[in-house]
Structures are given as C-alpha cells and as structure tokens.
C-alpha positions in Angstrom: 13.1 32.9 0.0 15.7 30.3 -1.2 18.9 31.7 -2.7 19.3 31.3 -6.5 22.2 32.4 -6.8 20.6 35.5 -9.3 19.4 39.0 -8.1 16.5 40.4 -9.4 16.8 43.7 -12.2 14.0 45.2 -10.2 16.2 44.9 -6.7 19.7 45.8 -8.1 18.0 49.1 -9.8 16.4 50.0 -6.7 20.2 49.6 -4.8 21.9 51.3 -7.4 19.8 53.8 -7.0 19.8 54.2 -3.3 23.8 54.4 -3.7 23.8 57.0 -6.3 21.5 59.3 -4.5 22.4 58.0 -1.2 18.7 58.5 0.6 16.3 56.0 0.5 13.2 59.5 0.2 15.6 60.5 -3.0 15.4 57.0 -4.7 12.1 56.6 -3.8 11.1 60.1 -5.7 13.6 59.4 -8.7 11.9 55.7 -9.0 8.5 57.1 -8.4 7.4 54.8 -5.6 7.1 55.4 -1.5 10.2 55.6 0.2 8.4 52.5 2.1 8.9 50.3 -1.1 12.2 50.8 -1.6 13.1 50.0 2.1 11.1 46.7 1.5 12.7 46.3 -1.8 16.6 46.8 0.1 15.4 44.6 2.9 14.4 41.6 0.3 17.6 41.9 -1.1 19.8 41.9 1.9 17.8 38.8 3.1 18.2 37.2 -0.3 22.0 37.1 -0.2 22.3 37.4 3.8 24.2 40.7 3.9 23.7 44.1 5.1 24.1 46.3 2.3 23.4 49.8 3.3 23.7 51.4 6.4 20.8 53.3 7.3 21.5 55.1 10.8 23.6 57.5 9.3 22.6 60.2 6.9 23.6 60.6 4.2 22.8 56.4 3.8 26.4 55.0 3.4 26.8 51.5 1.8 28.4 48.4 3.7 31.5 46.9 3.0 29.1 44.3 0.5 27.2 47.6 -0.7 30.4 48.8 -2.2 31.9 45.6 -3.3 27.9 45.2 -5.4 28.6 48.8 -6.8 31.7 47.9 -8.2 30.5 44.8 -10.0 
C-alpha cells in the first residue's frame, strides 16, 4: 500500500476502539465484527504508517509509544 499521508475513518475507529477497551475480543464485540477483523484492520494500519501501534503480548493490550502519541491527537 503506498502512504498517503491520510488514515482511513474505518482504521482510526477501529484503533480508538482497541485503546478504549484495551482487548482486541472487546472491540471486536462493541464494533460487531470477529476479533480476526480488527487484528487485520490494526495490522493494515501499522503497515500503512510503518509503526507498531499496540502491543499485543501483554494483556490488558497496551498501546506503543506511537499508539499513545495517535490517541492524543
């Protein structure tokens, strides 16, 4: 995918929701989709802007250094 310098709504919902709920199986149930779709959702967005933005070994799901600093703005 080449960089265009604008996120999609879809993709910044789905990682605003992931950091409100913290759980990828949470955001998945409050978006109504499998938790499988919003890992592939998180995963196009981290390769879109070439940053990790989540951190997924833990539980609960923390956000990266970039997860925050998206939060924020």
């Amino acid at each position: 995918m080449k960089p265009t310098g604008l996120l999609d709504t879809h993709l910044l919902n789905t990682f605003v929701t992931i950091a409100e709920s913290h759980s990828l199986t949470d955001a998945a149930k409050r978006l109504g989709v499998t938790q499988s779709a919003i890992s592939q959702s998180l995963k196009l967005m981290e390769d879109s802007i070439g940053l990790e933005l989540v951190a997924r070994r833990t539980k609960p799901v923390q956000l990266t250094h970039a997860g925050r600093a998206l939060k924020q703005n």
